[in-house]
N, C-alpha and C positions, 0 to 999 in steps of 0.2 A: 504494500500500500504506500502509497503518495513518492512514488519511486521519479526523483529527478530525472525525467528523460534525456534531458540535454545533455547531460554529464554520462550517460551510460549507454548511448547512440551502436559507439561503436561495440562495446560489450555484449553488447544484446544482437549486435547483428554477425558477432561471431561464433557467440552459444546458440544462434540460430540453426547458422555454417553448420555446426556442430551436430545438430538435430535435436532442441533442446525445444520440447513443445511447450508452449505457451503462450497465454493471450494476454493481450494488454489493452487497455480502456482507451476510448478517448481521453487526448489530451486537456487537462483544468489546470488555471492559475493555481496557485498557492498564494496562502493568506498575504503576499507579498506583493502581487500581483504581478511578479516578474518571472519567476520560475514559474518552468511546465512540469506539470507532474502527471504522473500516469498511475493505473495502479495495476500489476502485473499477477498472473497464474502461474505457476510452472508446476507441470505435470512430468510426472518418473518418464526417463526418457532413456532412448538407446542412443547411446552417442557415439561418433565417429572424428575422428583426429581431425582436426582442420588439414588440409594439405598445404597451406601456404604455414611458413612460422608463424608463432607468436610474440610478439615484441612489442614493445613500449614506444609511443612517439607524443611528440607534444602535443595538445591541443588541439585540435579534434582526435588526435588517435587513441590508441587504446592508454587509459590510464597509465604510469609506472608504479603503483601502488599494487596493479591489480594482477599484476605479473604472477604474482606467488598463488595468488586461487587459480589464474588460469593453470599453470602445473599442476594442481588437485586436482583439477577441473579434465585436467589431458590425461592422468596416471589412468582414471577411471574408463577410458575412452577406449574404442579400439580402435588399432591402427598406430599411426605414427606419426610427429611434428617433431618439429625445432621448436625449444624456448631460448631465445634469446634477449639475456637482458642485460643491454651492451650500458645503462646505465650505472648499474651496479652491479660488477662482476661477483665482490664479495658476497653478496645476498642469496647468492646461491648456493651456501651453506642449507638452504631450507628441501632442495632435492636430495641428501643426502638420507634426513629426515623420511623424507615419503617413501625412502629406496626402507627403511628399517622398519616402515608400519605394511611394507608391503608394496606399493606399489613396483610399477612396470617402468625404471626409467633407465 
């Protein structure tokens, strides 16, 4: 609910990519009158690897915060991608992590 579209454009259109079923409302102000907000479903989906990488770019692109769920987001997936996150190399100490809960990376 009340899910800032604008900020999450390209997210949602690559959990899409992905095959991540869900619906989302028409777009409403927020109490702000500036921000669009949406409110979103998501239904247990079978997901598939994006075929392009995933990586971080300024402003409209995909967040650099959001980097570390899209790897969640891919372990669980089948198939194959690239995460690259040429922002912060160090930060991927956190794939090491999903390699010891199990994941496929």
């Amino acid at each position: 609910r009340r899910v800032p579209i604008e900020f999450l454009e390209i997210e949602l259109a690559v959990l899409e990519e992905m095959g991540v079923d869900c619906d989302r409302t028409p777009e409403y102000a927020a109490d702000n009158a500036r921000t669009r907000l949406v409110d979103l479903t998501v239904r247990p989906s079978k997901l598939e690897a994006p075929i392009d990488k995933i990586h971080p770019m300024p402003f409209p692109g995909l967040n650099i915060d959001n980097v570390p769920f899209f790897a969640a987001i891919a372990a669980a997936a089948h198939g194959q991608t690239l995460i690259h996150d040429w922002v912060y190399d160090n930060r991927a100490i956190y794939l090491t992590d999903l390699n010891r809960l199990g994941g496929r990376l």
